[in-house]
C-alpha positions in Angstrom: 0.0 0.0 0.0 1.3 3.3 -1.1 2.3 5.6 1.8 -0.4 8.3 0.4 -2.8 5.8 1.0 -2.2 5.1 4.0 -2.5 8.7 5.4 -5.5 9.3 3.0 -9.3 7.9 3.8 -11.4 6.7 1.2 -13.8 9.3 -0.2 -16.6 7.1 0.9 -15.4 7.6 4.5 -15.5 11.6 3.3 -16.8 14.5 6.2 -18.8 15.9 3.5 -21.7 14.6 3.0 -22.0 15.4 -0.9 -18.5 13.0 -1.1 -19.6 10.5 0.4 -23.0 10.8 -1.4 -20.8 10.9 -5.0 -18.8 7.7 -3.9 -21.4 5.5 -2.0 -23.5 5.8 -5.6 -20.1 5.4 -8.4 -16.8 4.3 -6.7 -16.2 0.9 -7.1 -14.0 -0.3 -4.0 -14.3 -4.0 -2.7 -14.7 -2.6 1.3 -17.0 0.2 -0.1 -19.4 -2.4 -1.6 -19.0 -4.5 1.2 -20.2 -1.2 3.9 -23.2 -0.4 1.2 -25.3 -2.2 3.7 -24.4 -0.7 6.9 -24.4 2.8 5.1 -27.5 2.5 3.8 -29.0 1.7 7.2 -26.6 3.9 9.5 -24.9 6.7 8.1 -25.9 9.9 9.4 -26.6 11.6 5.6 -29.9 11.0 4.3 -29.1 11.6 1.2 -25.9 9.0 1.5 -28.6 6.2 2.4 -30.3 6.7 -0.4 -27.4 6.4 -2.6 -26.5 3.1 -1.1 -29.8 1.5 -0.9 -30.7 2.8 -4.8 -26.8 0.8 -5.3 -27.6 -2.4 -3.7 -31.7 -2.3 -4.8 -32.2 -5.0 -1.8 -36.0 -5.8 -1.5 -35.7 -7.0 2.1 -33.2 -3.4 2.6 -35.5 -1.6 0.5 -39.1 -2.8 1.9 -37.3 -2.5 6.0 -35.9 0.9 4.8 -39.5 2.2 3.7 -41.3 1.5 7.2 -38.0 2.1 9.8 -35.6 5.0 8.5 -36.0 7.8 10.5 -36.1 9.7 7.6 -39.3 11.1 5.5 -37.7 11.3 2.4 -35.8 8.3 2.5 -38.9 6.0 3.6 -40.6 7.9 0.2 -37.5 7.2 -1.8 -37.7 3.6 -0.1 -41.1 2.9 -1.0 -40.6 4.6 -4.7 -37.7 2.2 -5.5 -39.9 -0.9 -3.8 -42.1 -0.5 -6.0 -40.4 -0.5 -9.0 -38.5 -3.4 -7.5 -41.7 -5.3 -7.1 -43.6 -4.6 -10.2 -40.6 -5.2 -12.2 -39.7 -2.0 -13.8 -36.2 -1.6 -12.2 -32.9 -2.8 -13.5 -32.0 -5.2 -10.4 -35.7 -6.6 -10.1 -36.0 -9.5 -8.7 -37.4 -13.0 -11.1 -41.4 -12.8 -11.8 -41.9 -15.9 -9.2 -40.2 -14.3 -6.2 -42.2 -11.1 -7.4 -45.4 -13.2 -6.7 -44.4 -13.9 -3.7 -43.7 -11.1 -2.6 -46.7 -9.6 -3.7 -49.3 -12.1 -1.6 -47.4 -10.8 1.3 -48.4 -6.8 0.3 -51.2 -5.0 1.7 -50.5 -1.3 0.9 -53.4 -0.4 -1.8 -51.0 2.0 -3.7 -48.7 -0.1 -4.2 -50.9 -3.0 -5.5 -52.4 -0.7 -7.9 -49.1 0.7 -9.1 -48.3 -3.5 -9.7 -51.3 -3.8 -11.8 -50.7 -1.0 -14.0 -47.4 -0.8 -14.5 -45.9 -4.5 -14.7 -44.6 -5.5 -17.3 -46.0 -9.3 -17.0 -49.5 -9.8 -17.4 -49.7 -12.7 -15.0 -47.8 -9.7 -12.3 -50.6 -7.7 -13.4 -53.4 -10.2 -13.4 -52.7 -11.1 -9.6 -52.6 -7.7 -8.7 -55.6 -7.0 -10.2 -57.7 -9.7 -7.8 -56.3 -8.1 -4.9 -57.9 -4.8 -6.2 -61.6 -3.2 -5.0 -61.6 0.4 -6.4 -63.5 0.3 -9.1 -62.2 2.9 -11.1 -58.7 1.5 -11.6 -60.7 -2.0 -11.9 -62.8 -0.2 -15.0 -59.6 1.2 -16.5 -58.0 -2.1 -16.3 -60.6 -3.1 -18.6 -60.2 -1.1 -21.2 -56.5 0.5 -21.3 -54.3 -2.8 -20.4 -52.2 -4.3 -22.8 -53.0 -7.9 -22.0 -56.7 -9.3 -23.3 -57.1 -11.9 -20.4 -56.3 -8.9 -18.0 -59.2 -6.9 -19.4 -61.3 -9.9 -19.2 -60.5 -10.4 -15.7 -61.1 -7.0 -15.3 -64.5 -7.0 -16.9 -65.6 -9.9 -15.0 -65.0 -7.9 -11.9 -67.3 -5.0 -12.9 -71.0 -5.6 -12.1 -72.1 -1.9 -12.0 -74.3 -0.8 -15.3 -72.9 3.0 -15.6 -69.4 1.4 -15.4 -70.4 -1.2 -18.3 -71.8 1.4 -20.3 -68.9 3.5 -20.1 -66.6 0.4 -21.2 -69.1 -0.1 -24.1 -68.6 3.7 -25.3 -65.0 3.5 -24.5 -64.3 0.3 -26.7 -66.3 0.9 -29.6 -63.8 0.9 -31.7 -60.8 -0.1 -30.2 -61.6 -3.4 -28.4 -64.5 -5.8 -30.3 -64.4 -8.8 -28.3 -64.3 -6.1 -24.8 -67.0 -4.1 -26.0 -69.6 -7.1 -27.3 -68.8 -9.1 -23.7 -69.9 -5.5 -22.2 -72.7 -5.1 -23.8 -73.9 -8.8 -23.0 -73.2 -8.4 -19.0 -74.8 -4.8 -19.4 -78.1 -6.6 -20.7 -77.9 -9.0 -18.8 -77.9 -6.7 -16.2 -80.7 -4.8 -17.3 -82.8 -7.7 -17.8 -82.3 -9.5 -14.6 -83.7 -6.1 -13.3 -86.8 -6.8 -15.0 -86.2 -3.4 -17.7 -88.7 -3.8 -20.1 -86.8 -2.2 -22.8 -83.9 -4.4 -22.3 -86.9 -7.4 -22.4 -88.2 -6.2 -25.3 -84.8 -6.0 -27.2 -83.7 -9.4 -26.0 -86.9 -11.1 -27.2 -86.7 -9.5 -30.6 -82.8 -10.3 -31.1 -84.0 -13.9 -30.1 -86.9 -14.0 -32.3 -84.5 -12.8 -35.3 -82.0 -14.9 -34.5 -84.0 -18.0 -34.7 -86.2 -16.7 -37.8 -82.9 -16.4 -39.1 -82.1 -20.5 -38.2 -84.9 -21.2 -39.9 -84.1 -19.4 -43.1 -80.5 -20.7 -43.5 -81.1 -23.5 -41.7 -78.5 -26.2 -40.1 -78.5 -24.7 -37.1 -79.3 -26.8 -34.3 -76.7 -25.8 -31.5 -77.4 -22.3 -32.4 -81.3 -23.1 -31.9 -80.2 -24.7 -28.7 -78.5 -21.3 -27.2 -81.7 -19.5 -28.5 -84.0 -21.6 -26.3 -81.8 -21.4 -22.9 -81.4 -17.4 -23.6 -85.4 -17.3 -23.6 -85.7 -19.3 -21.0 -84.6 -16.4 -19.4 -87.1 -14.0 -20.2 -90.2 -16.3 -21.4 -92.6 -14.6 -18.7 -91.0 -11.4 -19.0 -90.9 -11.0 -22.3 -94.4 -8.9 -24.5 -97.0 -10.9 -25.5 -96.5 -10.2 -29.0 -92.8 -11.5 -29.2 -93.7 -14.4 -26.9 -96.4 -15.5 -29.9 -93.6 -15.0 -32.5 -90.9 -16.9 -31.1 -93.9 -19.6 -30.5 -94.3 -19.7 -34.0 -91.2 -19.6 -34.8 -90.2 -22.3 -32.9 -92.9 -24.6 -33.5 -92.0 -24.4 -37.5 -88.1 -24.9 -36.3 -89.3 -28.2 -34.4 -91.6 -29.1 -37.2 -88.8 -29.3 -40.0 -86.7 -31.7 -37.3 -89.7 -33.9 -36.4 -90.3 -36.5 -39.0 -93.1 -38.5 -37.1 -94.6 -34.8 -37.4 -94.3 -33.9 -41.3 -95.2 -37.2 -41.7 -99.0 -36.8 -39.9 -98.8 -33.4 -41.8 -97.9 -35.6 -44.8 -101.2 -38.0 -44.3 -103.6 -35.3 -43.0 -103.0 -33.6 -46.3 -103.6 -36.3 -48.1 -106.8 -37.0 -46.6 -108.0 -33.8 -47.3 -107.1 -33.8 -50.6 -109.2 -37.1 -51.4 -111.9 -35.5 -49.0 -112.3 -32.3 -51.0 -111.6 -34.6 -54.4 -114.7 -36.7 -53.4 -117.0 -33.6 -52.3 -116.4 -31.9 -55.8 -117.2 -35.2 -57.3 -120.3 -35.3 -55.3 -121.0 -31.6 -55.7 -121.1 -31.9 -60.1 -123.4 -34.7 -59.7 -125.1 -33.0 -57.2 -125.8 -30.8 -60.3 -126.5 -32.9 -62.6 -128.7 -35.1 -60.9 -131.9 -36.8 -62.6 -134.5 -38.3 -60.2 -134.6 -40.7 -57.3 -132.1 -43.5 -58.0 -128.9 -40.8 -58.5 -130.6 -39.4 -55.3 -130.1 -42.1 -53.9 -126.9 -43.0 -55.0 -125.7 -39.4 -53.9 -126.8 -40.2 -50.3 -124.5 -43.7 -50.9 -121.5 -42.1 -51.4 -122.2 -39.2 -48.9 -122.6 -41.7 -46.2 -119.2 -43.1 -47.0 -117.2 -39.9 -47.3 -118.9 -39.4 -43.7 -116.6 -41.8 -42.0 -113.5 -40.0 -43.9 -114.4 -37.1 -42.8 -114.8 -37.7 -39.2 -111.8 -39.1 -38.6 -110.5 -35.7 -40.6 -112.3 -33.5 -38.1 -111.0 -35.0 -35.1 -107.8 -32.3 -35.1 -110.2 -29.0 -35.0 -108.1 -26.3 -37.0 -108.7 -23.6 -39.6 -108.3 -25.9 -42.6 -110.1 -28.7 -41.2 -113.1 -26.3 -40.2 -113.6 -24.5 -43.6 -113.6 -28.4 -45.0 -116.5 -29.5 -42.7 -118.9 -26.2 -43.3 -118.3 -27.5 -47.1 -118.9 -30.9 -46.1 -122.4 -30.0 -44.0 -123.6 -28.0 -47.1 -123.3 -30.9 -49.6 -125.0 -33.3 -46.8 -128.3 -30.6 -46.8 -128.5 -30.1 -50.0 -128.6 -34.0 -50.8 -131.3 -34.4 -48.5 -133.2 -32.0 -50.2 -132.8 -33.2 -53.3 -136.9 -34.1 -55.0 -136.8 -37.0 -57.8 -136.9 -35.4 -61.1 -138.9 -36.3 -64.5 -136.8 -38.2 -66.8 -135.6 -36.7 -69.8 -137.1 -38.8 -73.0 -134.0 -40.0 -75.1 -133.2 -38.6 -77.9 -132.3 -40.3 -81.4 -129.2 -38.6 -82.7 -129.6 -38.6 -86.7 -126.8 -38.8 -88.8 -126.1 -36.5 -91.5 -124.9 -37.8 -95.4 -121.4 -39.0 -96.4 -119.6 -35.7 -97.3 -118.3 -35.2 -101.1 -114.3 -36.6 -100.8 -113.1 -33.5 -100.9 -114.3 -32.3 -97.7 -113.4 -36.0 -96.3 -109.9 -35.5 -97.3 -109.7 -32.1 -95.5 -110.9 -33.3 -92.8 -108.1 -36.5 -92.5 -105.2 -34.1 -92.7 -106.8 -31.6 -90.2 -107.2 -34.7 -87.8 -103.4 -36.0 -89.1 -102.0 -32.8 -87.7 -104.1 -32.4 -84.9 -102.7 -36.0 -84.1 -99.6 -35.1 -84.5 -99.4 -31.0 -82.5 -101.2 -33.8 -79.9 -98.5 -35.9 -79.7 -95.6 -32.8 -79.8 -97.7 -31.6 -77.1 -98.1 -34.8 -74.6 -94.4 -35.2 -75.2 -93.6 -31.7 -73.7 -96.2 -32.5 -71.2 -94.5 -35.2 -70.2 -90.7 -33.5 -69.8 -92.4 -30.5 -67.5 -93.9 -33.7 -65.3 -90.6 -34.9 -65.2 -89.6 -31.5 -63.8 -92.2 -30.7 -61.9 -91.8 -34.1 -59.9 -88.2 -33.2 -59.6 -89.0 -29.2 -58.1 -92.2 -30.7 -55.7 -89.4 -33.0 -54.0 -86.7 -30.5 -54.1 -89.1 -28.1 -52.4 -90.3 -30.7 -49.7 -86.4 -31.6 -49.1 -85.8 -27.7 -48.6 -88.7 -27.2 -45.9 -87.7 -30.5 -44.4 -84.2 -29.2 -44.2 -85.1 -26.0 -42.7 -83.6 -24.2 -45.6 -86.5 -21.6 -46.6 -85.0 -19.8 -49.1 -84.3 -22.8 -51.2 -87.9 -23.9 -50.5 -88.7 -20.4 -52.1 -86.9 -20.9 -55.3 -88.1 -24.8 -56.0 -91.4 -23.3 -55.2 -91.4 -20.6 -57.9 -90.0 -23.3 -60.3 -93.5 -25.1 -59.0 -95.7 -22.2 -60.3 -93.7 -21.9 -63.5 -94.3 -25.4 -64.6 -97.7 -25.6 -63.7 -99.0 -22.8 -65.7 -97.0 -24.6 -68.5 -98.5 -27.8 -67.7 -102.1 -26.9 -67.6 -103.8 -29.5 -65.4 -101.5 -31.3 -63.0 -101.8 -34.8 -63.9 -103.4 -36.8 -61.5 -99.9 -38.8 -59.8 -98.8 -35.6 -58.8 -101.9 -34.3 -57.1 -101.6 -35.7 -53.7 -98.1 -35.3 -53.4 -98.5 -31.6 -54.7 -101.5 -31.1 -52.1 -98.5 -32.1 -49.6 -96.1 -29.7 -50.7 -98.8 -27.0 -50.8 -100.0 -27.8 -47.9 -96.4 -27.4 -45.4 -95.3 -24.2 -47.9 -98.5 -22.5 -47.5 -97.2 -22.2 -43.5 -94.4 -22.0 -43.9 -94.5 -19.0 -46.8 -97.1 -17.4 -44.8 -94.9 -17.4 -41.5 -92.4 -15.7 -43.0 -94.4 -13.4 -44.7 -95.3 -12.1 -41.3 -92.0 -12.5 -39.7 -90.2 -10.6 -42.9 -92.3 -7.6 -43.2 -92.3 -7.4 -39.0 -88.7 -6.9 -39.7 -88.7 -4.4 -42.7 -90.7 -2.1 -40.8 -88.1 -2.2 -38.0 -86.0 -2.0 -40.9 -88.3 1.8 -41.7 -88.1 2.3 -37.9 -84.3 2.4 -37.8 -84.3 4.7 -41.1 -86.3 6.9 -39.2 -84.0 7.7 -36.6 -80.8 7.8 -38.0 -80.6 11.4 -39.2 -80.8 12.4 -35.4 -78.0 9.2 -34.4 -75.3 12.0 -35.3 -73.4 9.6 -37.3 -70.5 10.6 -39.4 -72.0 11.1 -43.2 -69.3 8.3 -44.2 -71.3 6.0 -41.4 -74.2 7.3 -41.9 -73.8 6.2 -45.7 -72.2 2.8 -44.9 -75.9 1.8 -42.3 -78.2 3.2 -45.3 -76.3 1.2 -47.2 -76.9 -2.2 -45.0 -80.3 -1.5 -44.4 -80.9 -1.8 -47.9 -79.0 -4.6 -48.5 -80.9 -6.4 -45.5 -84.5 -4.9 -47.4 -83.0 -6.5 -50.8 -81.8 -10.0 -49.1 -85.1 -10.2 -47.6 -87.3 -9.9 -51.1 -84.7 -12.5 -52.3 -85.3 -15.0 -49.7 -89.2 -14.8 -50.4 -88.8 -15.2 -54.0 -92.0 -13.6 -54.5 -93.4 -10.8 -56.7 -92.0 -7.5 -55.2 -95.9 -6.0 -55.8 -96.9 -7.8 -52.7 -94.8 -4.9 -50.7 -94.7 -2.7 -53.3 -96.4 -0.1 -50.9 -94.0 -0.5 -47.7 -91.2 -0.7 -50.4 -92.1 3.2 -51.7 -92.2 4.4 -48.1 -88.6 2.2 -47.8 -87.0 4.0 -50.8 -88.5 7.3 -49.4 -87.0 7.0 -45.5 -83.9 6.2 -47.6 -83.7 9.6 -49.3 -84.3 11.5 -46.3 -81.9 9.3 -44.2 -79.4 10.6 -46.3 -80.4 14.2 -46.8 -78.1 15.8 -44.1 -75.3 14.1 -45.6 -75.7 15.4 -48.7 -73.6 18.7 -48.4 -70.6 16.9 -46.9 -70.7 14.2 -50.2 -71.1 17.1 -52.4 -68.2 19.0 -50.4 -65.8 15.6 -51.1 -66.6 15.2 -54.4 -65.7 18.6 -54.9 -62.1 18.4 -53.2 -61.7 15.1 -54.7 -62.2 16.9 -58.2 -59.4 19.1 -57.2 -57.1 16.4 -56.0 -57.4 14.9 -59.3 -56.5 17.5 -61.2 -53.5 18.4 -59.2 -52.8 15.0 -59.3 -53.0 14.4 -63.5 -51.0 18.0 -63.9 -48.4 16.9 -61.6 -47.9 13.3 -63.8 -48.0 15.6 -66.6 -45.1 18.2 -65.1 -43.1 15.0 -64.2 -43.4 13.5 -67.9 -42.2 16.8 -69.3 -39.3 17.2 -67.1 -38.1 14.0 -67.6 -38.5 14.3 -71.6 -36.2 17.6 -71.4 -33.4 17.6 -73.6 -31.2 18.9 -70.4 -33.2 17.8 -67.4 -32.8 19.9 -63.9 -32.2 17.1 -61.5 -33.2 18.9 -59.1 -36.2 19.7 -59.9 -36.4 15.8 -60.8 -36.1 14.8 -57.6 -38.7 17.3 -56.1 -41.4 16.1 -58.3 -40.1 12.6 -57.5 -41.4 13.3 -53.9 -44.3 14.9 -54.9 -45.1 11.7 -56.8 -44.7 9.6 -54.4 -46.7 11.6 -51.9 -49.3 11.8 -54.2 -49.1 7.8 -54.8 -49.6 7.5 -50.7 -52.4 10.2 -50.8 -54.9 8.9 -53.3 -58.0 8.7 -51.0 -58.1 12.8 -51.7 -58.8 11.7 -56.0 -61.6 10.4 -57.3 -62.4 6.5 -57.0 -63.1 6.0 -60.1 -59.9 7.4 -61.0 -57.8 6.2 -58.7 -56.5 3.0 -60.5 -55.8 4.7 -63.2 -54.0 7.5 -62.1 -52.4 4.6 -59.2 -50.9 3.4 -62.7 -50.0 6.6 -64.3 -48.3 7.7 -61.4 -46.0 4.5 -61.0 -45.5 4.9 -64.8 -44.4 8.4 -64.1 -42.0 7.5 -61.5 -40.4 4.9 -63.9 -40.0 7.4 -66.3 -38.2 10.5 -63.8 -36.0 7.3 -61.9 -34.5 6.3 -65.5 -34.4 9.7 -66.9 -32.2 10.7 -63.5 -30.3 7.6 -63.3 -29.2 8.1 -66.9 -28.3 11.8 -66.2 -26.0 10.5 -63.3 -24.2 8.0 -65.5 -24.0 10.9 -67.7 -22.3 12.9 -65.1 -20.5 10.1 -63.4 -18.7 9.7 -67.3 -17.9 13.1 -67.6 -16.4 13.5 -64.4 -14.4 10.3 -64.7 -13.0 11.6 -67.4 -11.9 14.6 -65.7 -10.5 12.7 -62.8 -7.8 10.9 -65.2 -6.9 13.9 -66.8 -6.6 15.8 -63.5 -4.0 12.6 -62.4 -2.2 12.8 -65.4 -1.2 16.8 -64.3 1.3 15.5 -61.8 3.4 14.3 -65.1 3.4 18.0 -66.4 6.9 19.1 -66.3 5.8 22.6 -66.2 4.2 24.0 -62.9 2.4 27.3 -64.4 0.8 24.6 -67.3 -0.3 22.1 -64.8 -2.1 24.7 -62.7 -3.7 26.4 -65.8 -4.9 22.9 -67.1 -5.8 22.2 -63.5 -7.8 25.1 -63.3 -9.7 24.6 -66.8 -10.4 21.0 -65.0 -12.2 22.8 -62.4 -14.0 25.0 -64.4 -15.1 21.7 -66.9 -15.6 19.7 -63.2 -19.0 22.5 -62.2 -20.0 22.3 -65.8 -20.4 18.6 -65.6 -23.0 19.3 -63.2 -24.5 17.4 -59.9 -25.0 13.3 -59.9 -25.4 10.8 -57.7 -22.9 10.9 -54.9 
């Protein structure tokens, strides 16, 4: 040891305070790390106990130092540099698992809450967060941290409907999965209250949503989750949706019940042969001629009876119009008198005709036979068709798949007009088919123009929603596309809502109105743009075509170009492909025109280089520096290239 040394004390061991502050936190002594400890708890200078306890970041030192030190601003300090000890921002932290630890142990609310928003670890944070109650840290927690299972531990915490709307606002467009779970528990919340708005709401979401099942069918788990929802809110819920998810969910179970469309199946077809056998009896009913068809009429009534009673046993609409009909036919057979017979007639026959006539006659009856033939032939292809649409319409309702029932159905309609009179194999299953789409078509009827006049109901009140016109646009837009899906679906004539389809197009119009002036405003700017736009591709194509091109000014417009390549929402849409194009072509045509101005320079000055090296061969000084000057002069003329 040097004999300096040994008279001089470290500057840790200093009088002065602002030493031994300066060593304690940069010299780097074995015995003055070894003391840090004892300093940190012992020496007299508060600000030298800082400096060693920040050096050794200890979190026993630093949490013992934040209760005990005599010292106000070192206990802050303390607790300052525990935290970040503990949530893991400092240097010297310790691992996450000792952090976790150490954290069950905690019980200071600031510091817990300074963990769960500043950790970096989301399981740090997470833990924290369950040892939080304020709810206002809980509710930013929700929506601000980084970590999605945080903010869903967050959320699940939150059970207060003002904080849950506020998340909702706050997320709209930041968070999707956040702000849809928010909106659920802030229903939820509102319906276990009993809310009748939030009742209302739920039951028609639920009706839609299983409408929509039955439309697009295949949808059995999503049926499921319908049913336990409603469960929910069954004798909550207004009498009017109550009847429409009834219906809705009796036509749902129908299309999955076989035993079901089968009875369906065989009650149609006993009403068809009922109603088949009452016309019967009804034309002879008109023709009838005295007291043995009278009593053959009461014959076959009797024996249509026991048909028919077995018919009537299920009392509905269908079967109750069929019975009136059936009671009429039985009075007015039993009040039928025996009339005179009619005294036959002899039919005479008229002459041979002359053979001229006769031979008219055979080839009028030869193509008569043969336009018959042509015709049962094309009869018989649209049977052949219309057996294939009846059974691809009863596979489509059986399915659940509506709209596809829609479309065989139409096909249906289309070949029986063609057809004429259905031939008699396909009348009963026909009847059957008619039958199951004629409740099904008139179901959806209801349940489809229920929803376009929400559909109207929604138009009305957006120009007061404050929407953005952009918005504002875009949900005109989907309301219309909903309105034109629906038609499509149906299949059907568009004269059947021809009315409610006016007052559609009209709420449409004035929807739109107050964004109008901002449209008109765009299109005007984007006018503008697109003219700046074409006459800065044009500037750029004449620059680069100059015989001595600025490169410069090459390069300016270069920039411009591709600003204006990275800016083309403010042109036209219609235009902006093309001009996308033109652009790009532009930029082709200034990069080639400037690279082949820099070779040109890079040449010249080459050139000049070697001649300027071959001046150090110049015998003559005064020549070399005149030549080296006319080099410099020929060196600026060259101009600027690439560097």
């Amino acid at each position: 040891m040097s004999l300096a040394r040994f008279f001089t004390k470290p500057r840790w061991q200093s009088k002065d305070e602002s030493v031994r502050r300066a060593a304690v936190a940069a010299d780097k002594e074995p015995e003055l790390i070894e003391a840090l400890p004892r300093l940190a708890r012992e020496d007299t200078d508060a600000g030298v106990r800082i400096a060693a306890m920040k050096r050794l970041a200890d979190p026993g030192l630093t949490q013992a130092m934040a209760s005990d030190d005599r010292d106000e601003g070192v206990r802050v300090a303390a607790r300052n540099l525990w935290a970040e000890l503990l949530s893991g921002t400092h240097a010297e932290a310790p691992s996450l698992a000792d952090r976790l630890r150490l954290l069950r142990a905690q019980d200071d609310p600031r510091l817990i809450e300074q963990i769960a928003t500043s950790a970096p670890e989301a399981q740090l944070r997470l833990a924290a967060l369950q040892r939080i109650d304020r709810q206002a840290l809980i509710l930013d927690r929700a929506t601000a941290d980084a970590d999605p299972e945080v903010r869903l531990a967050a959320l699940g915490r939150i059970d207060d409907e003002g904080q849950l709307a506020r998340i909702v606002e706050r997320t709209r467009k930041t968070d999707k999965t956040i702000n849809r779970l928010a909106a659920e528990r802030l229903e939820n919340l509102r319906v276990d209250r009993g809310d009748v708005e939030a009742i209302a709401q739920r039951a028609r979401l639920l009706c839609e949503r299983l409408e929509r099942v039955l439309r697009e069918g295949d949808g059995s788990d999503e049926a499921a989750d319908i049913a336990t929802a409603w469960a929910g809110i069954a004798d909550k819920a207004p009498p009017a949706f109550v009847a429409r998810y009834r219906n809705a969910r009796e036509l749902f179970e129908l299309s999955r019940n076989p035993e079901a469309v089968a009875r369906l199946r065989r009650r149609a077809e006993d009403r068809v042969r009922i109603e088949e056998q009452i016309g019967a009896l009804e034309r002879l009913l008109t023709d009838h001629q005295g007291g043995q068809q009278r009593d053959e009429l009461m014959q076959r009534y009797d024996e249509l009876a026991e048909l028919h009673a077995a018919y009537a046993e299920d009392v509905d609409d269908s079967s109750a119009g069929l019975s009136v009909r059936f009671a009429r036919l039985g009075a007015q057979i039993a009040a039928l008198e025996p009339l005179p017979r009619d005294e036959p007639t002899i039919a005479s026959a008229t002459n041979a005709e002359d053979s001229d006539r006769l031979a008219a006659e055979a080839e009028r009856t030869a193509r008569a036979k043969a336009a018959k033939a042509a015709r049962q032939q094309q009869i018989e292809a649209l049977t052949d068709e219309l057996q294939a649409a009846i059974e691809a319409t009863a596979s489509a309702m059986q399915t659940g798949k509506t709209a596809e029932a829609h479309i065989h159905h139409a096909s249906i309609g289309r070949l029986r007009r063609q057809i004429g009179s259905v031939p008699a194999s396909l009348r009963e299953r026909l009847a059957d088919v008619e039958s199951e789409y004629a409740k099904i078509a008139e179901w959806q009827r209801w349940s489809d123009n229920a929803r376009r006049r929400q559909l109207c109901d929604e138009l009305e009140l957006l120009p007061q929603a404050g929407l953005h016109p952009d918005a504002l646009a875009t949900r005109v837009r989907e309301i219309q596309a909903e309105w034109t899906h629906l038609d499509q679906i149906e299949a059907r004539s568009v004269h059947a809502t021809e009315g409610m389809a006016r007052h559609f197009r009209a709420l449409c119009r004035k929807a739109i109105e107050p964004a109008k002036p901002y449209f008109e405003k765009r299109d005007e700017l984007r006018k503008q743009g697109t003219k700046e736009t074409s006459e800065l591709i044009s500037a750029a194509r004449t620059a680069a075509a100059a015989e001595e091109p600025d490169l410069r000014a090459l390069s300016t417009l270069r920039r411009q170009l591709a600003d204006a390549l990275r800016s083309l929402d403010r042109v036209d849409p219609r235009e902006r492909k093309n001009l996308a194009a033109e652009i790009k072509a532009a930029l082709a045509l200034v990069d080639e025109r400037v690279s082949a101005q820099n070779t040109e320079v890079e040449t010249a000055k080459n050139a000049l280089i070697e001649r300027a090296s071959a001046l150090g061969e110049v015998a003559d000084t005064r020549t070399a520096i005149s030549q080296a000057r006319d080099l410099q002069k020929l060196w600026q003329k060259a101009g600027n290239g690439k560097r």
